[in-house]
Each structure stands twice: as structure tokens, then as C-alpha cells.
N, C-alpha and C positions, 0 to 999 in steps of 0.2 A: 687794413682788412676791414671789410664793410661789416656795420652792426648787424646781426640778427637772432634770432630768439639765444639758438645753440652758445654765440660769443656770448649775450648778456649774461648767460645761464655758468656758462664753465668759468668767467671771470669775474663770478660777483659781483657784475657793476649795479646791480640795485642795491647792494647793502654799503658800497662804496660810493655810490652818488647819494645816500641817505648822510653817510657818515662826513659826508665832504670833501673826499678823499680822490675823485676823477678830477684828472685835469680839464681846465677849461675846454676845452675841445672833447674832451669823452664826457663830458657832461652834456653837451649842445648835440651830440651827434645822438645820446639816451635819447633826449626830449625831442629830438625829431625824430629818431624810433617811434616814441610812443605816440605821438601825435600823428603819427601814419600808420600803428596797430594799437588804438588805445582799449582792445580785448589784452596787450599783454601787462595794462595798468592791476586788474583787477587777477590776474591767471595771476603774477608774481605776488602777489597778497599787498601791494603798496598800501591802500588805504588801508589796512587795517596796522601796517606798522608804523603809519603817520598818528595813526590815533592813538596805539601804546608807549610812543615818543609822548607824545602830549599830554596825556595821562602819566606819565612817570614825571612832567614837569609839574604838572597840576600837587601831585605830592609830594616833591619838593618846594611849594609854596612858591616857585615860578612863575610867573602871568604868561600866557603863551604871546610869542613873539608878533604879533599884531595888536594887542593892549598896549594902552600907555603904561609909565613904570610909576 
């Protein structure tokens, strides 16, 4: 079945491709979704849950994952 808003939408694949949880393949077929609607990066709130990911490592004393350790 072809990605589109409606399938992202009813199968939680942004809280599932956040959490690591799509298979390889439903994660490649997201990101060329959004790379061919990237209104639906900002409509599904991603940047803002990238940032309270980060912020909840930043308070666990985490270095976020592009710092050295």
C-alpha cells in the first residue's frame, strides 16, 4: 500500500519511525514521503518532538548523539 498522509496518520508511523520501531523499508518509504511533502514534516509536529527527545536527554545528563562522549 502506497504512503500517504491518511496511512502515516492511522499507523503512527511518525511516533514509530521516531521510536525506531519501522522496518527498514517503512522507514525509507517515510523519508521519501516527506522529502516529497516536507509541509507534512512541520503539520505532524516532528521538529518539535525531536527537540523534547533532546531536552529530556539534555536532563538526563546525556550529550546529544553528535557530541563526543
Amino acid at each position: 500500500m502506497p504512503m500517504d498522509r491518511e496511512f502515516i496518520l492511522r499507523n503512527q508511523i511518525v511516533e514509530r519511525y521516531i521510536a525506531g520501531r519501522l522496518p527498514l523499508r517503512g522507514a525509507q518509504e517515510f523519508e521519501r514521503y516527506c522529502g516529497e511533502h516536507p509541509d507534512l514534516i512541520d503539520e505532524c509536529g516532528l521538529p518539535e518532538r525531536v527537540h523534547a527527545g533532546l531536552r529530556l536527554l539534555e536532563a538526563r545528563g546525556i550529550a546529544p548523539p553528535w557530541e563526543e562522549k
